[in-house]
C-alpha positions as a printed NumPy array, in Angstrom:
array([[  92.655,  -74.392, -129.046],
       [  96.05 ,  -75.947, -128.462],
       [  97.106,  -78.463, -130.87 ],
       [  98.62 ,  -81.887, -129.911],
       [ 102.081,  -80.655, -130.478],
       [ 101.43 ,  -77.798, -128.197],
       [ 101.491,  -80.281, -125.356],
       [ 103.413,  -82.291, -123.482],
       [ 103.046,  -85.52 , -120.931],
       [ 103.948,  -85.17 , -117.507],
       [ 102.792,  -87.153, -114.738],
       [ 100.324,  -85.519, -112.124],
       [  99.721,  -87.027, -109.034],
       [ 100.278,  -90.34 , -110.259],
       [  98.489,  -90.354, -113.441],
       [  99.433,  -89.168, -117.101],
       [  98.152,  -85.679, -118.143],
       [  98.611,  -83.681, -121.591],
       [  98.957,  -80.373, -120.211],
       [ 100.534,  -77.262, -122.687],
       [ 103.807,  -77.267, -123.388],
       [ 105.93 ,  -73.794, -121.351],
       [ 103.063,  -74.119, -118.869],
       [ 104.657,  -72.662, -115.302],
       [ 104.012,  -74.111, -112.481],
       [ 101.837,  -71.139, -111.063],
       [  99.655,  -71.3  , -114.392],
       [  99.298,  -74.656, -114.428],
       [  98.087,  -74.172, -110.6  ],
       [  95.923,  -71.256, -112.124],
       [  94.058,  -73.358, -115.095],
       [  93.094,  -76.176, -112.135],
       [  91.18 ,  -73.291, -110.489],
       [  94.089,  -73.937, -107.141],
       [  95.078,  -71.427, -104.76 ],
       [  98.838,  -71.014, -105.001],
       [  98.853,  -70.291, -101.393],
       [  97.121,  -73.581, -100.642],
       [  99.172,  -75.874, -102.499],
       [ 102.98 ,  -77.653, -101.704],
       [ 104.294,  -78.776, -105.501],
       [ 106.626,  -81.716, -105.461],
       [ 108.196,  -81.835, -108.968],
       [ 110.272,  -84.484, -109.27 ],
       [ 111.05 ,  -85.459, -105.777],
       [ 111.578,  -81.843, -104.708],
       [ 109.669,  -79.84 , -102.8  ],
       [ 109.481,  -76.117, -105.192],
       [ 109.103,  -73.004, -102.846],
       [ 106.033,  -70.555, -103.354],
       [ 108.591,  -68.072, -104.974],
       [ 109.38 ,  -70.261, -107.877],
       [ 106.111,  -71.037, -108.843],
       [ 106.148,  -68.878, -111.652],
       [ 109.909,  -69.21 , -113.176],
       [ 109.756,  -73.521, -113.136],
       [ 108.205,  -74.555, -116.11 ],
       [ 106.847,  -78.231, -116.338],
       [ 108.564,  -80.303, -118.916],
       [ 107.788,  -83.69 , -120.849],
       [ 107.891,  -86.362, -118.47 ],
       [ 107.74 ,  -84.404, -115.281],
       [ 106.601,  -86.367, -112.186],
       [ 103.877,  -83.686, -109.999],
       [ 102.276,  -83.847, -107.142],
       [  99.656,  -81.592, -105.775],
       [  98.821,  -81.086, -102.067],
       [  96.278,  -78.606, -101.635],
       [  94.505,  -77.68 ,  -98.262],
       [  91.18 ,  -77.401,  -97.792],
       [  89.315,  -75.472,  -95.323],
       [  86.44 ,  -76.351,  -92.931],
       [  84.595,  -77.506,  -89.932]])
């Protein structure tokens, strides 16, 4: 179990989330139980390409935001 100093706070879809510290964006995706394929990731005003998922890391203070697109009829 991940200690408190393991973590950090970022922001996630407007509210504040401890989330583990060196956490990439696609495993961060990956622990919500998202699709990678279904989701646009603004991180800090910028929209982050598919591709980059896994090489951006989320850092203390980092503002998200999740889009994800669900299926149905």
């Amino acid at each position: 179990m991940a200690s408190e100093s393991d973590k950090i706070q970022a922001k996630v879809n407007g509210e504040n989330r401890g989330i583990s510290k060196g956490l990439s964006i696609f495993k961060f995706l990956e622990s919500l139980d998202l699709n990678p394929l279904l989701v646009v990731v603004e991180l800090n005003a910028v929209i982050i390409s598919r591709e980059r998922f896994s090489e951006i890391e989320i850092c203390e203070g980092d503002q998200v935001e999740l889009v994800h697109f669900v299926g149905g009829g």
